[in-house]
C-alpha positions in Angstrom: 27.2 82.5 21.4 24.7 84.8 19.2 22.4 84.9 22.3 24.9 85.8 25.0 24.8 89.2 24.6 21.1 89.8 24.6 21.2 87.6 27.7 23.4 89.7 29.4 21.5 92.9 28.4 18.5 91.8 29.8 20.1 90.6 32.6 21.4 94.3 33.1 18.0 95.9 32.0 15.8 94.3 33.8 17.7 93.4 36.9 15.3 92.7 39.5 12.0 92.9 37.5 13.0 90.2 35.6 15.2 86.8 36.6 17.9 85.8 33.7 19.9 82.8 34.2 22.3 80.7 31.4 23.2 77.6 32.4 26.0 75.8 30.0 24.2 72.2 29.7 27.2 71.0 28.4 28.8 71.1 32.0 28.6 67.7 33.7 27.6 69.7 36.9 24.5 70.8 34.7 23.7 67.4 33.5 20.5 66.6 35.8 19.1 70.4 34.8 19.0 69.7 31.6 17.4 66.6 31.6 14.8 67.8 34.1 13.9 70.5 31.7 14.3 68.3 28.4 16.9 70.4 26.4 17.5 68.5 23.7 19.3 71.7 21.2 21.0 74.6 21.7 20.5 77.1 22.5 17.0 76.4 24.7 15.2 79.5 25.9 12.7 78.4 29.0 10.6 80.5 30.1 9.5 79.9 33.7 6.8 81.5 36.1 7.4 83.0 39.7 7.2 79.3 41.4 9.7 77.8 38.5 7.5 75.9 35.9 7.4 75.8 32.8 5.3 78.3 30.6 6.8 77.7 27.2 10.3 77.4 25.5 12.2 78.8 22.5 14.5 76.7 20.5 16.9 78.2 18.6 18.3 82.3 18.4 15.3 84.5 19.7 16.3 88.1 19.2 16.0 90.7 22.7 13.0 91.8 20.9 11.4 87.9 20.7 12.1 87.2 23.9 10.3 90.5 25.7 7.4 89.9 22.8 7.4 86.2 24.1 6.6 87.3 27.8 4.2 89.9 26.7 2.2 87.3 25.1 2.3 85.7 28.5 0.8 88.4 29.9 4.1 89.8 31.5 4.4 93.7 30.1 8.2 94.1 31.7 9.5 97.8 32.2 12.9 98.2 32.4 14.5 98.4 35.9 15.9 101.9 35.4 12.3 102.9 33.7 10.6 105.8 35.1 6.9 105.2 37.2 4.6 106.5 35.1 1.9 108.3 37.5 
């Protein structure tokens, strides 16, 4: 519940740089996901490249600024969607 509304502002910042899904594991529908992708605690951040796997995981709250610091030690710098090009 703490995380939902950094989800949904990343979701909103970085709509179309960056892909933010939440999937409710405790759905039956979601069952098989979240076996396939281990989550054992909630909530379960997974991080996933371009082609879907698996780059690392956060378990537990991660703040908007832990999560963005997460992918830039990925190697992902994201800019904002509504960011202006630097030239």
């Amino acid at each position: 519940l703490q995380l939902a509304p950094i989800i949904e502002e990343l979701r909103n910042e970085y709509q179309g740089v960056l892909h933010v899904e939440v999937v409710d594991v405790g759905l039956q529908e979601n069952e098989a996901m979240a076996k396939n992708f281990g989550v054992q605690m909630i909530p379960t951040l997974v991080f996933l490249d371009k082609d879907g796997k698996e780059l690392t995981r956060n378990v537990g709250y991660a703040s908007k600024e832990d999560i963005l610091k997460k992918w830039r030690e990925l190697g992902h710098d994201f800019l904002p969607a509504a960011a202006p090009e630097v030239k």
